[in-house]
N, C-alpha and C positions, 0 to 999 in steps of 0.2 A: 671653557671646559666644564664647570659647575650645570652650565644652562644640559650638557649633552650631557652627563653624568643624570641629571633630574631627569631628562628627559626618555632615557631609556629605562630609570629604575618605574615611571609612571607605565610604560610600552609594558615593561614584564609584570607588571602589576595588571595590565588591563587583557594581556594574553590568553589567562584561565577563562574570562570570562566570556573572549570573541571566541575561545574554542566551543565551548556550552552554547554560546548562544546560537552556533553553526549548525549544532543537532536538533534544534526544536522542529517544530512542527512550522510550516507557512503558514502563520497567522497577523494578524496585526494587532489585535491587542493580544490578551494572555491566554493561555489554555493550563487547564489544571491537571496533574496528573500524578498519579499515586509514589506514594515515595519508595516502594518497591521498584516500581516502573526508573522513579530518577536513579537509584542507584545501579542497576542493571545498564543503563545509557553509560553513566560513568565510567563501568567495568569494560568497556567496549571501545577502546583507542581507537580502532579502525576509523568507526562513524563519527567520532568528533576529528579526527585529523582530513580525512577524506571529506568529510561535508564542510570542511573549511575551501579546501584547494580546490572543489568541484563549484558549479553554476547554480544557481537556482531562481526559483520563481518570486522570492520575495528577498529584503536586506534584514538579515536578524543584528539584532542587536544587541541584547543579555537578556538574562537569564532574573528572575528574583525569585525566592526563597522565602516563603515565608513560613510564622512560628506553627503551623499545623501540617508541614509537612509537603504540601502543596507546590508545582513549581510553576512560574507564571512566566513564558517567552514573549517577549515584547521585540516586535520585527515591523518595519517599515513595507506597506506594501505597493505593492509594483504593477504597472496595465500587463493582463489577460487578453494577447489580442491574438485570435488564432480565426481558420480559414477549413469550413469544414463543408465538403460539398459546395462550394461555389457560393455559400452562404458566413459572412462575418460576424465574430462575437467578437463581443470588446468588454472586459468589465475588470477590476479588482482581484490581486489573490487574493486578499480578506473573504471575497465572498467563498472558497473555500470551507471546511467546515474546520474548526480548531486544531481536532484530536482526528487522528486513525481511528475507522473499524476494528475490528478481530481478524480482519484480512488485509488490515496494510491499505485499503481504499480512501479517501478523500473526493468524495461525490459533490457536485453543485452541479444541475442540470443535467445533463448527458457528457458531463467531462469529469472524467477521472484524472486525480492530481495522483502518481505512483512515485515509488523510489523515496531517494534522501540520503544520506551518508555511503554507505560501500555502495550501493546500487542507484545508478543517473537518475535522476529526478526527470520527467516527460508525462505529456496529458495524454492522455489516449480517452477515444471517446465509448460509451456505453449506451446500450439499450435501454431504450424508456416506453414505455406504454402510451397513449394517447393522453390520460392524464398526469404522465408528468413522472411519475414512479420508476425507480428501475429495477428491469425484469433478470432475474436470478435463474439460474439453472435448477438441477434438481438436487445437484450435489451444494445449493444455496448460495453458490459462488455468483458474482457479478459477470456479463457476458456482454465482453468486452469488442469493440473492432477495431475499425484502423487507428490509426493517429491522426490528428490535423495536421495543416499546416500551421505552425507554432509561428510567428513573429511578436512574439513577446519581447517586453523590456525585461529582460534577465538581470540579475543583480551587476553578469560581467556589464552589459551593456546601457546598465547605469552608471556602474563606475567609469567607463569610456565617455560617455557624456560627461561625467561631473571632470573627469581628471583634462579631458581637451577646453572644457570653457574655462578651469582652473587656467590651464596654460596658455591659452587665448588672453585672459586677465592678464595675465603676468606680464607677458610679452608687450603688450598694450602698455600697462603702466611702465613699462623700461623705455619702450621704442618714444614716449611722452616727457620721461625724464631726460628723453636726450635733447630733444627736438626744445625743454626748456635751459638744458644744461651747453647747448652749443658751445663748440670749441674749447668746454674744461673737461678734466680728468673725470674720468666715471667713478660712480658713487654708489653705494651700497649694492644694491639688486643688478646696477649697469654690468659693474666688475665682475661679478661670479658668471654673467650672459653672456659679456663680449670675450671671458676666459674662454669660455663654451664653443662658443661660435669660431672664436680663431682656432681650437682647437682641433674642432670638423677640419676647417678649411686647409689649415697648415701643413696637419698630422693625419690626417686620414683621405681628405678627398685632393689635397694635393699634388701629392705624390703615384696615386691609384689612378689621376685621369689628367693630369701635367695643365696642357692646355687647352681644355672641355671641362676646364673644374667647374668654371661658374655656370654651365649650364645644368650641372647636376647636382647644385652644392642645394639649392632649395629643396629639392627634394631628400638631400641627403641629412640635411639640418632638421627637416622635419622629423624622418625616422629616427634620428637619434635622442631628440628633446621627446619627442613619444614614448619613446621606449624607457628612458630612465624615470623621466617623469612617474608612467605607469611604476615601475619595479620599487622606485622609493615611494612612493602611496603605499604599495602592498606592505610596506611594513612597519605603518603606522596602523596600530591595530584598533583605530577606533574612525566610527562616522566622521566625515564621508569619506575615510580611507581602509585599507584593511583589504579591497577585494582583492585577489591573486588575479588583475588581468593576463598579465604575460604568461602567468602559469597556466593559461588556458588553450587548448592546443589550437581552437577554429581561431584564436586571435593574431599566434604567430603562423599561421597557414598563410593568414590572408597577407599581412607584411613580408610573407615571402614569395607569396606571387604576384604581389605588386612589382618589386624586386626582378623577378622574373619577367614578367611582363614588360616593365621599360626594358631590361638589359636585353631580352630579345627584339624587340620593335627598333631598338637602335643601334643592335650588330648590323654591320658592314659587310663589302661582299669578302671583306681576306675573314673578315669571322665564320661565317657560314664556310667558306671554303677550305678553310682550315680544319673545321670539323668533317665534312664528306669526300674528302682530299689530303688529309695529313701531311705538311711534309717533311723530309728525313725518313719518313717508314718503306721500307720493302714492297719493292711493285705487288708482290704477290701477297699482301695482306691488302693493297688498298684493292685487287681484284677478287679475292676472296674477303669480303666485308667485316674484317672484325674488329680493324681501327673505326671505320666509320661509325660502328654499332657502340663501342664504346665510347667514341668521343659525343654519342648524340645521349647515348643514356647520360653520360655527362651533365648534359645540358638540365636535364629536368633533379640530378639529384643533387643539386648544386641548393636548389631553393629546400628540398628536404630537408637537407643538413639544416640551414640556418631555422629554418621551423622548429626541429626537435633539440638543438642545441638552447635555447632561446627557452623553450617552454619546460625542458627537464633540468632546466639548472636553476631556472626562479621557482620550479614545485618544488624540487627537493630542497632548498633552503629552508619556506614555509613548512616542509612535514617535520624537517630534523626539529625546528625549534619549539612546534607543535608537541612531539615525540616528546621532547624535555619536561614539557609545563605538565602532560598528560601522565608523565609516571609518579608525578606528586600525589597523583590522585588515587592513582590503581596502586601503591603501597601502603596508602593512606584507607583505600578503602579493604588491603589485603591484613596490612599489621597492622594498623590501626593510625591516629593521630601522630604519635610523636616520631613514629620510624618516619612517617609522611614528610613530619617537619625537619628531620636531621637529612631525610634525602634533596628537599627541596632545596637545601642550601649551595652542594653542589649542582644540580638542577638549574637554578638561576644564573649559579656563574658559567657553565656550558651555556647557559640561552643568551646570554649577555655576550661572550662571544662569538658566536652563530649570528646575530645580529649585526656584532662590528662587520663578522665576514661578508655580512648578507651585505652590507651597506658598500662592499667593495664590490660584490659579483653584481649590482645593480647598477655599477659605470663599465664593467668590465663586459658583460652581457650587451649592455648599450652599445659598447666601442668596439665590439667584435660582430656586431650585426652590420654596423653602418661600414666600418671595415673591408667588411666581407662584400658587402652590397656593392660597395663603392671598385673594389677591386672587379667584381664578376660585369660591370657595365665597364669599367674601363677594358678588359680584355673583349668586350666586344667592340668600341669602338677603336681600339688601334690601330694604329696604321703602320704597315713596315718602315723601317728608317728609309731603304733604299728608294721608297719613291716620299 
């Protein structure tokens, strides 16, 4: 209990800092910027909460402060690989320039780096002249055109690398503990794995698919050790943890049309018939089409649901406990110091429970995905009792 106790007072200690460090600029080493500038960022919740839960081109890291006023962001940075005209570039966000223009621009080459906190960060490419300059309008503005094709390593799609070879490791050292542990009781890491896994099988893909569990169980073990995995990283606020994967919507899209995709590939003909033939309903609804139309829209908003359930309940954890650490700041910077400090006290103890809650809606989240998964492929592959 002491160890969880340190370990969440270290998480709200390091909170302020992954929020700030969310709003810099894409740099990798430091960028300097006027202490006017830093305190107007501060006054502005929107962009440090929102540039936390959102994507971006590089992994920030903190913020430092030093005695002349100066702020230096210090951010990990990430491959630039985009697809423009049939022609590849590949390089560094570093190579980036530190700081914004007067217009919000971040120019290297003919790619514009835009956005950041409330507005989505995305490269769009600009005009350049044959040596190399870029060509400005009259009104001096930058003149802009399409977008690339973007396949960049995003910060989300770093944290998905590092959180699945995490969990590749893990799994490895347990499945290796056994295979030395034959025939005894499981031991540390085994216990909390094999609780896990019987837990899938038992309690969720059991009962949802009877006797076709084991052919769905791998893929359903997968989803659910992903998803949690993912959702408790997101709330360890420091490298290599911290990114809001789940909280990002093209992440639970794709987990849900995967979902979709088997559950449809392995309905049956009473599934399918079931949907374009209802039966129990009124001849005259199945001839005038309005069961069929809704049992098919059915079909497609089944993976909806688990998409936006999934990604609006791990964002909004991340803002509420963001929103906490953030109003230290903006009373701090409204009434000065000590109203800061007297609110901060409350502040903490709300963030500290946000947190336990958060550490519960991150199995809960998990267990109603795999749930849900597991249920929507067993109704397609059932079979009446009577045959």
């Amino acid at each position: 209990m002491k160890k969880i106790a340190l370990f969440l007072t270290l998480a709200l200690l390091t909170l302020p800092f992954l929020g700030k460090a969310e709003e810099a600029d894409t740099v990798v080493a430091t960028a300097a910027v006027s202490e006017s500038q830093t305190e107007s960022e501060e006054e502005n919740p929107g962009d440090i909460i929102i540039g936390h839960v959102t994507d971006a081109h590089s992994w920030h890291m903190f913020d430092i402060k030093k005695k002349d006023g100066t702020v230096h962001a210090v951010a990990i940075p990430l491959p630039i690989i985009l697809i423009n005209d049939g022609h590849l570039d590949v390089f560094m966000s570093s190579k980036f320039p530190h700081e914004k223009d007067a217009e919000g621009n971040k120019i290297y080459k003919n790619y514009n780096l835009k956005g950041g906190g409330l507005e989505r960060e995305q490269i769009v490419c600009v005009e350049v002249d044959a040596a190399g300059n870029v060509v400005r309008d009259e009104a001096g503005k930058v003149i802009e055109g399409k977008a690339p094709i973007d396949l960049s390593i995003t910060k989300t799609a770093a944290a998905i690398i590092i959180a699945v070879v995490l969990l590749i490791v893990i799994l490895m050292v347990v499945k290796n503990q056994y295979k030395k542990r034959e025939g005894k009781e499981p031991k540390g890491m085994q216990t909390l794995i094999e609780l896990l896994i019987l837990h899938v099988r038992n309690d969720i893909a059991g009962p949802m698919l009877g006797a076709k569990t084991d052919k769905f169980l791998p893929y359903l073990l997968t989803l659910f050790f992903f998803i949690i995995f993912c959702n408790v990283l997101g709330l360890i606020p420091f490298f290599p943890a911290g990114a809001n994967i789940t909280g990002n919507i093209a992440v639970t899209a794709i987990l849900a049309f995967i979902t979709f995709f088997i559950t449809n590939l392995s309905g049956n003909r009473h599934y399918w018939k079931d949907i374009f033939n209802t039966p129990g309903v009124p001849a005259w609804l199945k001839i005038f089409p309005l069961m069929p139309v809704v049992e098919l829209v059915g079909v497609f908003t089944k993976p909806i649901v688990l998409m936006i359930r999934l990604f609006a309940n791990m964002t909004a954890g991340h803002i509420v406990i963001l929103g906490f650490v953030v109003i230290i700041f903006i009373l701090s910077n409204l009434f000065g110091t000590m109203v800061g400090g007297a609110v901060s006290v409350m502040s903490v103890l709300f963030s500290v429970f946000i947190s336990l809650l958060e550490c519960l809606v991150a199995y809960i989240q998990a267990y109603v995905f795999t749930m849900l998964s597991a249920l929507y492929i067993g109704m397609a592959v059932e079979t009446p009792e009577h045959e």
